[in-house]
Every structure is written in C-alpha cells, then in structure tokens.
C-alpha atoms as an extended CHARMM CRD file, in Angstrom:
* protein
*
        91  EXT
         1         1  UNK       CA            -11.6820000000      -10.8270000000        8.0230000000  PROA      1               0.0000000000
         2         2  UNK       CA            -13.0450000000       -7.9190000000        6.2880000000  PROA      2               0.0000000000
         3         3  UNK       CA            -13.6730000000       -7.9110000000        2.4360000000  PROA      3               0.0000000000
         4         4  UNK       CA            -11.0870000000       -4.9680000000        2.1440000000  PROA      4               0.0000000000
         5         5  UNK       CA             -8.4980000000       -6.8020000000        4.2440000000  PROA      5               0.0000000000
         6         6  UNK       CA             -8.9560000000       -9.7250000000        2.0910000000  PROA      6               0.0000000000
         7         7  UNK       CA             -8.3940000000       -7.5680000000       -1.3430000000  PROA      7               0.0000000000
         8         8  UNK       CA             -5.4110000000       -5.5530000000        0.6060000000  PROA      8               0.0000000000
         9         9  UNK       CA             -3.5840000000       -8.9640000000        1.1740000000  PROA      9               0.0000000000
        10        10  UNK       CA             -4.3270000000       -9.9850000000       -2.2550000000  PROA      10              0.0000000000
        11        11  UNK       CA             -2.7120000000       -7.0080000000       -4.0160000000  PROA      11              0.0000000000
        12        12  UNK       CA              0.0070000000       -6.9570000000       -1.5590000000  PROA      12              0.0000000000
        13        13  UNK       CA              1.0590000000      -10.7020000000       -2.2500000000  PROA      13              0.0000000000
        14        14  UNK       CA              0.2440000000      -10.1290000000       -6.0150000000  PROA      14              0.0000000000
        15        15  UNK       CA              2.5120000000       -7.0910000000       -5.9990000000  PROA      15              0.0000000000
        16        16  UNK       CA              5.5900000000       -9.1810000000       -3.8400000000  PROA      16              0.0000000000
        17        17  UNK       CA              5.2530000000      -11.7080000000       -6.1340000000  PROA      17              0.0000000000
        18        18  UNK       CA              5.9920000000       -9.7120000000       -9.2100000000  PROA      18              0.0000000000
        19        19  UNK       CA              8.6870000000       -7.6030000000       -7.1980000000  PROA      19              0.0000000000
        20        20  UNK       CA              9.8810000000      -11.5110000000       -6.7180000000  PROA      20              0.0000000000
        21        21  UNK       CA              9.7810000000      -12.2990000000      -10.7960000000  PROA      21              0.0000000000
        22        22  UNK       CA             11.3610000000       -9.3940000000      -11.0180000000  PROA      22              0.0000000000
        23        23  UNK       CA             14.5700000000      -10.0030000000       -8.7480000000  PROA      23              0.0000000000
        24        24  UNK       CA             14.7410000000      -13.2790000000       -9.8130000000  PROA      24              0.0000000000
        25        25  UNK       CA             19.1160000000      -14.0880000000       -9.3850000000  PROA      25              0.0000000000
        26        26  UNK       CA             19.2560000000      -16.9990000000      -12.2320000000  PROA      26              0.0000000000
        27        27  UNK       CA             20.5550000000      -14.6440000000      -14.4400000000  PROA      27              0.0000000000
        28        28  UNK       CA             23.3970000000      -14.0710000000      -11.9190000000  PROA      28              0.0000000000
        29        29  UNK       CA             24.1320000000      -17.4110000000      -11.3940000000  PROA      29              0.0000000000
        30        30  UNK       CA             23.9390000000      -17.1260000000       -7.5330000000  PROA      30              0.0000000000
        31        31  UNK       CA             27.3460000000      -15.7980000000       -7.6270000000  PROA      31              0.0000000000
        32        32  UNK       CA             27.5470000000      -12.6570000000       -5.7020000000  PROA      32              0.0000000000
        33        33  UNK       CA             25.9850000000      -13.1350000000       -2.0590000000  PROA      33              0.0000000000
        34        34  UNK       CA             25.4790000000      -16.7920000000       -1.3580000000  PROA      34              0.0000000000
        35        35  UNK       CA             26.8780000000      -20.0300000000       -3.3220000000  PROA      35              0.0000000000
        36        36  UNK       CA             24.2960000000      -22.2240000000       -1.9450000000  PROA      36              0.0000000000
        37        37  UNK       CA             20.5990000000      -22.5670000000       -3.3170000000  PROA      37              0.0000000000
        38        38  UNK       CA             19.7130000000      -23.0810000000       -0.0180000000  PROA      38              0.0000000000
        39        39  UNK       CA             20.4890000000      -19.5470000000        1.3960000000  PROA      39              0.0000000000
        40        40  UNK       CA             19.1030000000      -18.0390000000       -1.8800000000  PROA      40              0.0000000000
        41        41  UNK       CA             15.5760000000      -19.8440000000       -1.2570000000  PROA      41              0.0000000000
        42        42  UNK       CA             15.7520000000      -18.7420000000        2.3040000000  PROA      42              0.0000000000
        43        43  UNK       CA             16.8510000000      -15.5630000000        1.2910000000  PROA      43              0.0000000000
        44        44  UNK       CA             14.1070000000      -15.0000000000       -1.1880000000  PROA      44              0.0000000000
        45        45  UNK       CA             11.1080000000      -16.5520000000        0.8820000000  PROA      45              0.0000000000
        46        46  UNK       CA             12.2970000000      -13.9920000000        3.6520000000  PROA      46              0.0000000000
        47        47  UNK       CA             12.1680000000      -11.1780000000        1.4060000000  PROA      47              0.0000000000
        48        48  UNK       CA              8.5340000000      -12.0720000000        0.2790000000  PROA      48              0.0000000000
        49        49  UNK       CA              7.1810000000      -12.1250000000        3.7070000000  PROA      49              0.0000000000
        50        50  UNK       CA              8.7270000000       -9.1050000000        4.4520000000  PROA      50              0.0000000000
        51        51  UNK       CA              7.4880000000       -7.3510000000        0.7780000000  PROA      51              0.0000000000
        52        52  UNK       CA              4.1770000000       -8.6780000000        1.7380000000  PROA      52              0.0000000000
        53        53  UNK       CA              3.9140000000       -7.0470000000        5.3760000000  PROA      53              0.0000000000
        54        54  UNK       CA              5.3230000000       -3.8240000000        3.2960000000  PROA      54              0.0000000000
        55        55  UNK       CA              3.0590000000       -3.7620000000        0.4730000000  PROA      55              0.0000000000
        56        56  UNK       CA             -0.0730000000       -4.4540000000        3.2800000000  PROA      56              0.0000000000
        57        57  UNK       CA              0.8490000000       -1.9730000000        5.3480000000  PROA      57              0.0000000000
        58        58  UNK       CA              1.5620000000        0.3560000000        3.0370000000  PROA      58              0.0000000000
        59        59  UNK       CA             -2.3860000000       -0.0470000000        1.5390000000  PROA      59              0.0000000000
        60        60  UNK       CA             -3.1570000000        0.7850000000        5.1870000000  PROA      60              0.0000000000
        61        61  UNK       CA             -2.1210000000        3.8020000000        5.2660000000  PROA      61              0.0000000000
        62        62  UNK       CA             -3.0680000000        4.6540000000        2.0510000000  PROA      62              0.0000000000
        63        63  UNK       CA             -6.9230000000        3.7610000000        3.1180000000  PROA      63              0.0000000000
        64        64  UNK       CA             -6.0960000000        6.1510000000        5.9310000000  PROA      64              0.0000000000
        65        65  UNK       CA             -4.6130000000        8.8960000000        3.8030000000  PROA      65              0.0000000000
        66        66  UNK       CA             -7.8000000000        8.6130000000        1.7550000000  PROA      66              0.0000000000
        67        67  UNK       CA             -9.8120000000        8.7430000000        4.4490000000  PROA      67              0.0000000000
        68        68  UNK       CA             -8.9340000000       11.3050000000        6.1030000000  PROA      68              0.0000000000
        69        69  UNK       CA             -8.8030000000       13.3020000000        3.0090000000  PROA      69              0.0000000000
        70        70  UNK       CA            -12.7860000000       12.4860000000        2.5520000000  PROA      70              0.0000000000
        71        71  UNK       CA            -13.1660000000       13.9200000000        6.2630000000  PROA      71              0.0000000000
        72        72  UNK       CA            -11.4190000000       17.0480000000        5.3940000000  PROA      72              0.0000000000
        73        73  UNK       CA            -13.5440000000       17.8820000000        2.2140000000  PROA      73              0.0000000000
        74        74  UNK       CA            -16.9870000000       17.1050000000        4.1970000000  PROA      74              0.0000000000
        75        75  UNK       CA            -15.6280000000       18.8810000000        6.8460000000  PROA      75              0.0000000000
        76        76  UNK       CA            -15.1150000000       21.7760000000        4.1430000000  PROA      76              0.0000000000
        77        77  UNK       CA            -18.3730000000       21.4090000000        2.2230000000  PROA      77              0.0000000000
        78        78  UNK       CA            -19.9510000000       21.8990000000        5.1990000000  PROA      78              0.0000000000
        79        79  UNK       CA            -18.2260000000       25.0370000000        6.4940000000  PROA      79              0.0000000000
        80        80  UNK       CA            -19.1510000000       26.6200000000        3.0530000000  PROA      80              0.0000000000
        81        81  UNK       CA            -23.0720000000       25.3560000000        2.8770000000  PROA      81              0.0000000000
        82        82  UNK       CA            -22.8080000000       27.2640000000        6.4050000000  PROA      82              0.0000000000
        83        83  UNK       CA            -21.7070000000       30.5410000000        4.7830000000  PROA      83              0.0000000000
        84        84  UNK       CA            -24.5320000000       32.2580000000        3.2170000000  PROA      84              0.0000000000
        85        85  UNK       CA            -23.7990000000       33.9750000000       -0.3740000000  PROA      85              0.0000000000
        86        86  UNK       CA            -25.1560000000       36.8270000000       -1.6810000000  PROA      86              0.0000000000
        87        87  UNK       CA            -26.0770000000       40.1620000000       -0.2530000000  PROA      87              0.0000000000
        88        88  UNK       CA            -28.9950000000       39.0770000000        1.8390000000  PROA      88              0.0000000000
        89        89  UNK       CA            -27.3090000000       38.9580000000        5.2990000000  PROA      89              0.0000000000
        90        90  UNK       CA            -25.8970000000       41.8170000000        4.8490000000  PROA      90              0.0000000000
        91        91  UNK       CA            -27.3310000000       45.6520000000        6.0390000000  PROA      91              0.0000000000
C-alpha cells in the first residue's frame, strides 16, 4: 500500500470518527429509532464503515481533481512558452 493510500485512510477514519463523536445519540436516550443498544451499536458501526468508504473515496477524487488541474496548467504553460512575444516574428 502506497504512502498516500495509507494517509488517505487515516484522514478518512479520523474524519468518521469525529462525524461519529459528533452524532453520538446518548443525549437522546436511544428513544427515537431503535430501543435496543444493540441495533444502535450495529447501527453506528455500519455508519462508520460506510463514512469511512465516503470520506476515502471522496480524497480520491479530490487527488484526481488536483491532478488533473496540474495537467491543465502545464499543458497551458507550455502553449504560452510556445507563443513568441514581442514584435520579432512579425514583418
């Protein structure tokens, strides 16, 4: 595994486990979708998995965005190195 797969997994379970402090339901006193502790254990270790395939995924793409956004402005810096300025070309 690549070092920047290893710090993309880090932030993303770093980042679901604060969106998991933040949703924590003991304030609610499990009252409003299950009773049990049970289903609000499975409920919330669910959710995590899932915010931490989210949160990954979403740093992919990001990396990609980036990328291809470093293409496009080396693509451009070299169209205008290309272009010669000033009057010397010209008759």
């Amino acid at each position: 595994m690549s070092v920047q797969r290893i710090i993309r997994l880090g932030v993303a379970i770093v980042a679901s486990g604060a969106s998991l402090a933040l949703s924590w339901p003991y304030w609610r006193d499990f009252g409003y979708w299950a009773e049990s502790h049970f289903m609000w254990t499975a409920y919330f270790i669910v959710g995590f998995i899932l915010a931490v395939y989210v949160f990954y995924a979403f740093l992919g793409s990001l990396r990609t965005l980036f990328e291809h956004d470093m293409l496009e402005r080396e693509k451009q810096s070299a169209c205008c190195a290309e272009i010669p300025s000033g009057k010397e070309g010209r008759p």
